[in-house]
C-alpha positions as CSV (number, residue, x, y, z in Angstrom):
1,X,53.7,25.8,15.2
2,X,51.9,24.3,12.4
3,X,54.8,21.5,12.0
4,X,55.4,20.7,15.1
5,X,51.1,19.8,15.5
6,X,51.8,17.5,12.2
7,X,54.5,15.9,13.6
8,X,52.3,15.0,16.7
9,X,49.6,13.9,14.7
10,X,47.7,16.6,15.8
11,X,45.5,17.1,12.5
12,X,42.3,19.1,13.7
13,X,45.7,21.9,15.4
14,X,47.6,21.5,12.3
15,X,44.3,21.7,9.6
16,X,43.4,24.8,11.7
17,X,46.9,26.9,11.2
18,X,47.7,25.5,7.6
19,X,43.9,26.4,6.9
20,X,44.5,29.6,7.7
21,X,47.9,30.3,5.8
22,X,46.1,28.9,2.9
23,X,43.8,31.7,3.3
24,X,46.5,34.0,3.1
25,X,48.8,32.5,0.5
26,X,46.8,30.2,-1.5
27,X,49.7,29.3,-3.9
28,X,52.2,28.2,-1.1
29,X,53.2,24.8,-1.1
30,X,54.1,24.4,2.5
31,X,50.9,24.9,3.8
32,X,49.8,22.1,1.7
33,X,53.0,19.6,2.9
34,X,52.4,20.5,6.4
35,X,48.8,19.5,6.7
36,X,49.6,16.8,4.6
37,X,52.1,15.6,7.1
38,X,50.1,16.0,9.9
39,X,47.6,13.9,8.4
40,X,50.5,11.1,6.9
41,X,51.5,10.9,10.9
42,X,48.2,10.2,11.8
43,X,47.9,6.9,9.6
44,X,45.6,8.7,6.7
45,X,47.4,8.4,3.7
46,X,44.3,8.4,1.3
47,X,43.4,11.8,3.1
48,X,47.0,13.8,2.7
49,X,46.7,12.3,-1.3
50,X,43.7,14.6,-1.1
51,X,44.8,17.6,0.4
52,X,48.3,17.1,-1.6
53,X,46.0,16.7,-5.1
54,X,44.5,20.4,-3.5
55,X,47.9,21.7,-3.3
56,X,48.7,21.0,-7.1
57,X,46.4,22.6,-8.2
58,X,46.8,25.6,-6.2
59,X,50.0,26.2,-6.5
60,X,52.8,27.4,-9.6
61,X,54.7,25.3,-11.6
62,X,57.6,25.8,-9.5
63,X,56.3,24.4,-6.4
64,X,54.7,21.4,-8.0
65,X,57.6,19.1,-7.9
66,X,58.4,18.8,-4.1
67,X,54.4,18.5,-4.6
68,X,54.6,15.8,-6.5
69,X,57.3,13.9,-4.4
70,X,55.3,14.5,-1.3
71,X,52.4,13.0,-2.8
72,X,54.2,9.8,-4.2
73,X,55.4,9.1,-0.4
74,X,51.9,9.6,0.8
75,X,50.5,7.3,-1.9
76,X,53.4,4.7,-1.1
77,X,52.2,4.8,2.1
78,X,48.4,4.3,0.9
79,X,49.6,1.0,-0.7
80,X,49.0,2.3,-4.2
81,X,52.6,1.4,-5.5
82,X,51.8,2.4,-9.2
83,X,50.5,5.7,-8.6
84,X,53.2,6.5,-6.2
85,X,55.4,5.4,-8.8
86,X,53.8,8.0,-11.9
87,X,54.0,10.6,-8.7
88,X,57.8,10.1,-8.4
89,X,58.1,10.7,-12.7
90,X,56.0,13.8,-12.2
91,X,58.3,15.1,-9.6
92,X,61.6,15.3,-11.7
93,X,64.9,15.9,-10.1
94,X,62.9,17.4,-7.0
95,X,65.3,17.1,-4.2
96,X,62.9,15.1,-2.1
97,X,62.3,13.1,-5.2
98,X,66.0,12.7,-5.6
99,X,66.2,11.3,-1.9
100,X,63.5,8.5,-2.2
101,X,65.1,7.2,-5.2
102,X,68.7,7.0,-4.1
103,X,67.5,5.4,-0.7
104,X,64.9,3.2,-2.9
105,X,62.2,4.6,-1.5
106,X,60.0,4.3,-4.2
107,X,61.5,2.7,-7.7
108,X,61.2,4.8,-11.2
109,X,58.6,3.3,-13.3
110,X,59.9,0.5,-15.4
111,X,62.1,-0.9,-12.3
């Protein structure tokens, strides 16, 4: 339910169930992505940077990656190209991170 209000754009829905599964699992990544998303699809890049930058530091090291990848699409989207790009280095051979990179996406620092 939760993904389908972020694709809609339907942030105060999709804040209300990934707030809630926050509450329950803290460290889980996908609560963080999903509001994040929902808050991407309604044009507020700066804002799913934000909850995205929560999300790091909530969750484990494993989760950080896709994390990471998320966040340098939502920064690329904010129009802060630099950042998006030290985001995209931070997220390693995430598989998301993989994907923006073979579609040029976003470009490796030093491109």
């Amino acid at each position: 339910m939760g993904f389908l209000a972020a694709a809609r754009a339907d942030v105060p829905r999709a804040k209300a169930i990934f707030g809630a599964l926050v509450r329950l699992r803290p460290a889980g990544a996908y609560c963080y992505v999903g509001a994040a998303m929902a808050t991407l699809n309604a044009g507020r890049a700066d804002d799913a940077v934000r909850v995205l930058d929560r999300g790091l530091a909530a969750v484990g090291q494993d989760d950080q990656p896709q994390l990471h990848a998320f966040r340098a699409l939502a920064l690329q989207l904010a129009g802060r190209a630099s950042e998006s790009r030290r985001a995209l280095g931070e997220a390693g051979d995430a598989s998301l991170a993989k994907g923006m990179r073979g579609r040029g996406t976003i470009e490796p620092e030093g491109n």
